[in-house]
C-alpha positions as CSV (number, residue, x, y, z in Angstrom):
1,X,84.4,125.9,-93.7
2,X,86.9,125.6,-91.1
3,X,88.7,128.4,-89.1
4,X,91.5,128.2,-86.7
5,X,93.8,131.0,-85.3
6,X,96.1,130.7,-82.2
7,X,99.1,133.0,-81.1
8,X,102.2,132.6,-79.5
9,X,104.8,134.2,-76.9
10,X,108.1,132.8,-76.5
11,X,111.0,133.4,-74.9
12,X,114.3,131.4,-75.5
13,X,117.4,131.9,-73.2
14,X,120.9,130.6,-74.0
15,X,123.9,129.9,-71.4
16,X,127.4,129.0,-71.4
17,X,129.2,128.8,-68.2
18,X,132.8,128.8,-68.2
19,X,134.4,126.1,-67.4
20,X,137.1,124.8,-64.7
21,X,140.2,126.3,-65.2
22,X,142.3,123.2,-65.7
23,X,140.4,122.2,-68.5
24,X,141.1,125.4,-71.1
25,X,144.3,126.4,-69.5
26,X,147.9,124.9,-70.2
27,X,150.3,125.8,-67.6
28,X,153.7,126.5,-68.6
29,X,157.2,125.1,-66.6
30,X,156.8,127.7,-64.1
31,X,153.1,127.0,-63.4
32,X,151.8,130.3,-65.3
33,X,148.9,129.7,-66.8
34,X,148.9,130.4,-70.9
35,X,145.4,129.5,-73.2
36,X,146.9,127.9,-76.6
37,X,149.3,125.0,-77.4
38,X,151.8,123.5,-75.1
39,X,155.1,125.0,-75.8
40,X,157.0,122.0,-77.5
41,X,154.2,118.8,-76.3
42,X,153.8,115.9,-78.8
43,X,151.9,112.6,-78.6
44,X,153.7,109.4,-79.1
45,X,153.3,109.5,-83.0
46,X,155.6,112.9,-82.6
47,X,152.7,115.2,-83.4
48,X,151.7,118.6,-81.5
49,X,149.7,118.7,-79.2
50,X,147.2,121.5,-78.0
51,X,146.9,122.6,-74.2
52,X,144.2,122.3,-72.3
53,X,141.8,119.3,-72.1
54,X,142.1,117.4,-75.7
55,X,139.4,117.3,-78.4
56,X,136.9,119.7,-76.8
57,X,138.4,121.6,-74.3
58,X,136.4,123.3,-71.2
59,X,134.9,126.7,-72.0
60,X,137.1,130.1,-71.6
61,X,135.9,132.6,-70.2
62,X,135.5,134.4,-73.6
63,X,133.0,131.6,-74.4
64,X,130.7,132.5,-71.8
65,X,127.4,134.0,-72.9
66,X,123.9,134.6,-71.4
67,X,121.8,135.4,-73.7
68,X,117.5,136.2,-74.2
69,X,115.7,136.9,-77.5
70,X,112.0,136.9,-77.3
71,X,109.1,136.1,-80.2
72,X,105.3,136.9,-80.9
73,X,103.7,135.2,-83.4
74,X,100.0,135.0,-84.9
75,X,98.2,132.8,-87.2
76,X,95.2,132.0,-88.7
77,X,94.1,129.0,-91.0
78,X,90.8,128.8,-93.2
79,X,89.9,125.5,-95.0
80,X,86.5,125.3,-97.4
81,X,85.3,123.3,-99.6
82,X,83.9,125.1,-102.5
83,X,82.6,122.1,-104.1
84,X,82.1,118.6,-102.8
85,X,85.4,117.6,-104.7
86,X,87.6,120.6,-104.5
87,X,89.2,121.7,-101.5
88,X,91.1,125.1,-100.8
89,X,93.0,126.1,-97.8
90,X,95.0,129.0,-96.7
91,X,97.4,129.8,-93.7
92,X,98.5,132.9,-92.9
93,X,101.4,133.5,-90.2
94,X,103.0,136.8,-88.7
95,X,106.4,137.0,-86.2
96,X,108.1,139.3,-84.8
97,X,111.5,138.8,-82.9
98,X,113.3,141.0,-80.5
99,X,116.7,140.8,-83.0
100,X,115.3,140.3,-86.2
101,X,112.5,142.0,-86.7
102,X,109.3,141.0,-88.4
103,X,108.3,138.3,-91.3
104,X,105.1,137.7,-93.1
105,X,104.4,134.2,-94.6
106,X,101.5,131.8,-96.0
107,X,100.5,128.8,-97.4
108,X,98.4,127.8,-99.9
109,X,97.2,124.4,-100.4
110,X,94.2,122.7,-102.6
111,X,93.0,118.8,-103.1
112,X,91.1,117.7,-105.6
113,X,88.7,114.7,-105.4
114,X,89.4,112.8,-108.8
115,X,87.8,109.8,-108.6
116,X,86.0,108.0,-105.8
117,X,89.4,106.5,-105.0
118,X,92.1,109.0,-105.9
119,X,93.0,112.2,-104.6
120,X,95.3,115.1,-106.0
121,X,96.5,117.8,-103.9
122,X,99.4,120.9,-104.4
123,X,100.7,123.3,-102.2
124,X,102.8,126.4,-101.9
125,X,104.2,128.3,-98.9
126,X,107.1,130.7,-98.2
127,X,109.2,130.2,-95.0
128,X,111.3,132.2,-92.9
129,X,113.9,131.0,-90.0
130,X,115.5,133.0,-87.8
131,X,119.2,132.3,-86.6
132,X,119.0,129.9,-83.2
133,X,121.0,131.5,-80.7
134,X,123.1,128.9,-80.3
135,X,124.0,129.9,-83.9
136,X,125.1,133.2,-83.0
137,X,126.8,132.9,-79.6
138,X,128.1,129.7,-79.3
139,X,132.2,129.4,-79.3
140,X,134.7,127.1,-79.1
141,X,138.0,125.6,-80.3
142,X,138.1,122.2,-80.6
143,X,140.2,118.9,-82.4
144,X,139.5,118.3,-85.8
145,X,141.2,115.7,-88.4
146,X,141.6,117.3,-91.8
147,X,141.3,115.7,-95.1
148,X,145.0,114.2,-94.4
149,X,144.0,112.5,-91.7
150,X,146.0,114.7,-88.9
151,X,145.0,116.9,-85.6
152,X,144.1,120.4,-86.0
153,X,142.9,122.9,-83.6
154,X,139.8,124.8,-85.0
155,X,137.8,127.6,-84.1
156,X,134.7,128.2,-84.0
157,X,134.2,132.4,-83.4
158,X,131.0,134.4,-83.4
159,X,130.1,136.2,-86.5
160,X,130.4,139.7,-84.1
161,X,133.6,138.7,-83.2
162,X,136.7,140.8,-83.9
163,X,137.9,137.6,-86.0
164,X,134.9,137.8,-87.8
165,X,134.9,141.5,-88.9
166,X,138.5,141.4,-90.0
167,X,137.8,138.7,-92.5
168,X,134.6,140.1,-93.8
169,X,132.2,138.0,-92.4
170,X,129.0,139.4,-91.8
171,X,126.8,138.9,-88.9
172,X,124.3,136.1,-89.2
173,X,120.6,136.8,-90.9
174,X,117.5,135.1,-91.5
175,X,117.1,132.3,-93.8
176,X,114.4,132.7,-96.3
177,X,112.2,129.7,-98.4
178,X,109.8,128.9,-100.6
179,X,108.3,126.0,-100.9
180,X,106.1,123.8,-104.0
181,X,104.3,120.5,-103.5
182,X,102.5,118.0,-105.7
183,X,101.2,114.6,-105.5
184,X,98.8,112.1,-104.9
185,X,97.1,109.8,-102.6
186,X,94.9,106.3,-103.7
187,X,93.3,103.6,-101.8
188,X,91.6,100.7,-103.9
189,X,89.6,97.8,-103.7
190,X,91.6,94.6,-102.3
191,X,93.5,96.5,-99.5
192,X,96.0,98.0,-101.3
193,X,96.9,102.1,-101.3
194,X,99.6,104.8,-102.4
195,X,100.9,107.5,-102.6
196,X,103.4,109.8,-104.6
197,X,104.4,113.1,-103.9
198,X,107.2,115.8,-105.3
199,X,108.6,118.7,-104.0
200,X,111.1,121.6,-104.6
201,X,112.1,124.2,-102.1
202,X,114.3,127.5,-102.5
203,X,116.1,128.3,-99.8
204,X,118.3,131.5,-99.5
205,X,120.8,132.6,-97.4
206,X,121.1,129.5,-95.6
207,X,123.5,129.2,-92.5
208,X,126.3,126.8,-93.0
209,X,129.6,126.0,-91.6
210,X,132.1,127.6,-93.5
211,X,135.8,126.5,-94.5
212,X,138.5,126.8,-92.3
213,X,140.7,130.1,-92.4
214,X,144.1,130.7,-91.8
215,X,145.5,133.9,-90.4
216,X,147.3,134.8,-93.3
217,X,150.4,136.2,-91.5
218,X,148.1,139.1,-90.2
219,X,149.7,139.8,-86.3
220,X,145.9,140.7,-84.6
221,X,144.4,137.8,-86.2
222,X,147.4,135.2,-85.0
223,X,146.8,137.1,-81.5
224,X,143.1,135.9,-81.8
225,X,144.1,132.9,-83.0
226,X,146.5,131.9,-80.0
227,X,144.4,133.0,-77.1
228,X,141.6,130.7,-78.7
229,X,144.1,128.0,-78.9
230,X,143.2,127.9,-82.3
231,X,145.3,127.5,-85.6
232,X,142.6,127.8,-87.8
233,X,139.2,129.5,-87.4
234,X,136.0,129.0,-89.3
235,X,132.3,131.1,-88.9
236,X,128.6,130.0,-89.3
237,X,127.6,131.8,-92.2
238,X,124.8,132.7,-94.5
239,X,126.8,131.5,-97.1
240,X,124.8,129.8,-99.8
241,X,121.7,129.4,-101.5
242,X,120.4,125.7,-102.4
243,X,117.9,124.2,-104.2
244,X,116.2,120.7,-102.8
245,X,114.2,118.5,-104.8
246,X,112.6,115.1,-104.6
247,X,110.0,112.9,-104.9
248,X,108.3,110.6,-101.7
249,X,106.5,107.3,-102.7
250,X,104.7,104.9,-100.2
251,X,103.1,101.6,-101.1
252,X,100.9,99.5,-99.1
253,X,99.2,96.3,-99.2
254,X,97.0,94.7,-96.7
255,X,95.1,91.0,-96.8
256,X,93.8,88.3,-94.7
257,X,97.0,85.5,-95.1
258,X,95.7,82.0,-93.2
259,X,93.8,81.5,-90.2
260,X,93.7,84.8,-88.3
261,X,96.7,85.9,-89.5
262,X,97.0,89.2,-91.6
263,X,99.7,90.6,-93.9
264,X,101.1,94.1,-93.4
265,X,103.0,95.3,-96.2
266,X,104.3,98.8,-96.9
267,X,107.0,100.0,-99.3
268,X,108.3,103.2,-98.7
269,X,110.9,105.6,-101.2
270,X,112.5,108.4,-100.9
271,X,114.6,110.4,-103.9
272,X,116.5,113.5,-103.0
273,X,119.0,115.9,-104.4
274,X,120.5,119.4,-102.6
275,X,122.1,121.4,-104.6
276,X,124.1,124.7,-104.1
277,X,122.8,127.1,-106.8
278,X,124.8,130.5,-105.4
279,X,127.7,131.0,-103.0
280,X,127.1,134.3,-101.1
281,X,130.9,135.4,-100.8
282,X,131.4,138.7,-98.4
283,X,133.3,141.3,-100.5
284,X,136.3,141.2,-98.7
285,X,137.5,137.8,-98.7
286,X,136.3,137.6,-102.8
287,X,138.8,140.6,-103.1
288,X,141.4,139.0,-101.3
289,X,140.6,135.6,-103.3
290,X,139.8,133.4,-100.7
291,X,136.7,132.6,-101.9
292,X,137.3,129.0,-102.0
293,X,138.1,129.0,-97.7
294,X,134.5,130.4,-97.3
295,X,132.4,127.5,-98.5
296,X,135.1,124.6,-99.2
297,X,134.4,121.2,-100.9
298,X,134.5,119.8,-97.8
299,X,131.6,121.5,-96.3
300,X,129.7,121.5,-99.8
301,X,129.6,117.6,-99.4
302,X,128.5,117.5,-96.2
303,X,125.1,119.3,-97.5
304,X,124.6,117.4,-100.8
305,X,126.4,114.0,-101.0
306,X,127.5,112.8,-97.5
307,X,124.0,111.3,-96.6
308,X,122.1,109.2,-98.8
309,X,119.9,110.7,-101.1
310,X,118.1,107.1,-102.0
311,X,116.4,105.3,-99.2
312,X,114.0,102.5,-99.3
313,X,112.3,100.7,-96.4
314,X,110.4,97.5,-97.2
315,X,108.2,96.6,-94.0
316,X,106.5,93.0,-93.6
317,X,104.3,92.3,-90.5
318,X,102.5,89.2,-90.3
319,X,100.5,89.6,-87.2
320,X,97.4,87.8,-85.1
321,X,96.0,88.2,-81.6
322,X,99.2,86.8,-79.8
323,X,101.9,86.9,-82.3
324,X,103.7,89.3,-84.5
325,X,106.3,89.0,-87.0
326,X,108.6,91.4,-88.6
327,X,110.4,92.1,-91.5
328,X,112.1,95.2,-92.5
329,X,114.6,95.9,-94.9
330,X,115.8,99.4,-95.3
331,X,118.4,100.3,-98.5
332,X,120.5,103.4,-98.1
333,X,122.0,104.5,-101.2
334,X,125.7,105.7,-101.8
335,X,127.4,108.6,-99.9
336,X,130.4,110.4,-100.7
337,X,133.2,111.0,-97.9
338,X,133.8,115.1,-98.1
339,X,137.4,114.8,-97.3
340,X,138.2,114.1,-101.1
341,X,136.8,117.5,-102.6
342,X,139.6,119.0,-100.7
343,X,139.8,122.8,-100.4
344,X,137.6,123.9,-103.6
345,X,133.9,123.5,-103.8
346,X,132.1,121.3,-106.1
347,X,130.5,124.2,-107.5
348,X,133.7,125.6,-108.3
349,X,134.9,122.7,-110.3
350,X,136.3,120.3,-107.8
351,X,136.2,116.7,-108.7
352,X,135.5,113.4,-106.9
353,X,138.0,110.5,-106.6
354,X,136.3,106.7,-106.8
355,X,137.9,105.8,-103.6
356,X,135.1,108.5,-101.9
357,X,132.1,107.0,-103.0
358,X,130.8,104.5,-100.4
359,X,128.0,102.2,-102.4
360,X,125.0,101.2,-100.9
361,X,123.9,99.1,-98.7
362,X,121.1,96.8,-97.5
363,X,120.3,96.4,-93.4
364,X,117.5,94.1,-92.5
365,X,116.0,93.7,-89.2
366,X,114.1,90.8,-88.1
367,X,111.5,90.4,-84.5
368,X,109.1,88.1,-83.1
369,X,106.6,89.3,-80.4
370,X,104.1,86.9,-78.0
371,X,101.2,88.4,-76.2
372,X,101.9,85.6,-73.0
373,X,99.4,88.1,-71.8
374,X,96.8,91.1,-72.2
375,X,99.2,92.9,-70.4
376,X,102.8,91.5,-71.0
377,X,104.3,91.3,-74.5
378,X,108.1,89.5,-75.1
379,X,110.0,90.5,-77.8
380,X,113.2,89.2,-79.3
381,X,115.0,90.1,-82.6
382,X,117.8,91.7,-84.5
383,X,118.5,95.1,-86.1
384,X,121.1,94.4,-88.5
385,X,120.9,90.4,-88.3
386,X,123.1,89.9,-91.3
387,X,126.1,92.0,-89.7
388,X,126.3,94.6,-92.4
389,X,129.2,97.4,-92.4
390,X,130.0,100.6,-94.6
391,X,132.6,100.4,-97.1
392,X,136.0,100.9,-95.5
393,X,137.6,104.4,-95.2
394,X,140.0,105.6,-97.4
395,X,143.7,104.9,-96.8
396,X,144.4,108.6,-96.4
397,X,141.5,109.3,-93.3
398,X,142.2,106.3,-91.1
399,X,144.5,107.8,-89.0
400,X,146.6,105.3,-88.6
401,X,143.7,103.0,-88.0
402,X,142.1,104.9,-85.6
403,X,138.9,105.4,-88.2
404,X,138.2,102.4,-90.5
405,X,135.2,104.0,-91.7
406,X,134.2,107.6,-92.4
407,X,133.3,109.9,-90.0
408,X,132.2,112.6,-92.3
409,X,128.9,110.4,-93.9
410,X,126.2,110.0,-92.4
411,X,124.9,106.8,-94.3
412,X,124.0,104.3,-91.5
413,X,126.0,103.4,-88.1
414,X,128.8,101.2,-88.0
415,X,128.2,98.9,-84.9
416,X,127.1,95.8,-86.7
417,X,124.2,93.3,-85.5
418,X,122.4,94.3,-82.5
419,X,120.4,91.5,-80.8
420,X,118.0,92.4,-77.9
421,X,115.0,91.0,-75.9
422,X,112.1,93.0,-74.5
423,X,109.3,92.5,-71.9
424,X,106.8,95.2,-71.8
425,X,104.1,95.4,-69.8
426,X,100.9,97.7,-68.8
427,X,99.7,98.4,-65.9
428,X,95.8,98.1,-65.1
């Protein structure tokens, strides 16, 4: 039987400093400084502009924060075996925080010794995660392109912001889990092993980004609005509950090849699926039936479909005493640009146009490495040797070129072949 139990004390500490003047403010004709758009400034495509300095601007002083929180937390962990093959462990955890009071969770975990070769093991836990303070203090208004392709300024407030309360948007609170595992582990004769593992996990009240709002012709929240330099504003938000699934394979195979040479090979999968299963709507914008500007298409994607949910990573390595040689291939499966779900939600019906889906793709790197010494190692290779891109953007979010492939996915870079050469040494 095993015991362990530790504690911990921390204390986290967030700052924003305003920035320099010049870089939030936009002076008007007579040098009086104004926060908010340029009075009549366009670009050379003949679109408005926004004051201050473009894309990010520098921090107002309304952005300014200086914040503390504090934590305590205990834990203790048992492990026994009550019989030679079955094992049984438990964790227990306790936190408190200075602004979010106190959670209780455990985990519960078993393995079972089936055969000589094969293992099976489950486990169960609950989670808890407090907001970060950067998630409830940080502010800004910055450039964004919307789904057409063109400039907006967008807000980002607090959730104790007046903004925030006249919408309905309710301060930020903890995100709660739960958690189920299952799988198992095998090594055999011959060098070979795997394993295969599934899992689901609840999460509620998670904190996402939310849709962008509009002021709706209300005179304090177009006041707000302006001095933010802002025409739209959007809120992190405990705004949806999801459900995440999957299943984790790896594969691996070992043996002698010629001479002193050996054979690395591993084989590793990854299935996943998110999935929104409740949108938490505050009241007061449900009422006022802009439930579809609290947790848009757009931001639904970016959670479920805008990163791959099938990878796969082959890795070769024939290796000796002085050499070593690489292999990898690494598949990442389709992706969906969010911009084509618009301003309603998948789980409100929205569908998905053909021209969104980017299909998968296969990146292979390649490197040699020579011991010329027991100290110094050379290396040369390629990451992407065959110069592999994603699928071209959609016409409509190019932006008149500017962006020939999404920025809204997140399915591999878009930089091409990478070649490089390494020395590394040690020193004795």
């Amino acid at each position: 039987m095993n015991v362990a139990f530790g504690a911990e004390y921390r204390v986290e500490h967030y700052i924003i400093e305003e920035g320099a003047e010049n870089s939030y403010t936009t002076y008007d004709e007579f040098g009086v400084p104004t926060i908010g758009a340029a009075p009549g400034a366009t670009n050379a495509l003949g679109e408005s502009l926004p004051g201050t300095s473009q894309v990010f601007g520098g921090f107002t002083p309304q952005n300014a924060t200086d914040e503390f929180r504090n934590s305590i937390g205990v834990y203790v962990d048992t492990e026994a075996d009550f019989t030679e093959n079955f094992l049984v462990s438990l964790a227990l955890r306790y936190e408190d925080y200075s602004d979010f009071g106190s959670t209780f969770n455990y985990k519960i975990a078993s393995r079972l010794k089936a055969t000589e070769n094969i293992n099976i093991r489950a486990a169960f836990s609950t989670g808890f995660r407090a907001p970060s303070l950067h998630q409830q203090f940080f502010s800004r208004s910055s450039t964004v392109f919307n789904a057409s392709g063109i400039a907006e300024e967008v807000g980002l407030f607090r959730n104790n912001s007046q903004a925030a309360k006249l919408l309905g948007i309710e301060e930020l609170k903890e995100e709660t889990s739960q958690s189920l595992s299952i799988g198992a582990t095998s090594r055999f004769d011959g060098g070979f092993s795997l394993t295969v593992d599934a899992y689901h996990i609840i999460i509620d009240d998670r904190i996402v980004l939310s849709g962008k709002f509009t002021d709706g012709g209300d005179p304090i929240l177009e006041a707000i609005f302006r001095a933010a330099g802002a025409g739209k504003a959007q809120f992190l938000a405990n705004a949806v509950d999801t459900k995440n699934y999957g299943l984790d394979i790896v594969a691996g195979y070992n043996f002698d090849f010629f001479g002193d040479y050996k054979l690395n090979n591993s084989l590793a999968a990854t299935f996943s699926k998110t999935e929104v299963t409740n949108i938490n709507v505050p009241e007061l914008i449900e009422n006022a039936g802009l439930s579809g500007d609290f947790f848009d298409g757009q931001e639904e994607a970016f959670l479920t479909i805008a990163q791959p949910r099938t990878k796969l990573n082959l890795t070769n390595s024939l290796i000796n005493d002085k050499w070593a040689f690489t292999l990898r291939n690494v598949f990442y499966g389709e992706v969906t640009d969010p911009d084509e779900l618009g301003g309603q939600s998948r789980f409100e019906g929205a569908t998905i146009n053909d021209n969104a889906i980017y299909g998968g793709k296969l990146i292979t790197d390649f490197s040699v490495s020579n011991n010329i010494s027991e100290s110094t190692t050379v290396t040369i290779g390629a990451n992407n040797i065959f110069d592999v891109y994603p699928d071209d953007n959609r016409p409509g979010s190019q932006s008149n070129a500017s962006f020939p492939y999404s920025r809204r996915t997140s399915q591999f870079g878009f930089t091409g072949r990478y070649v490089f050469a390494r020395l590394s040494f040690m020193l004795q």
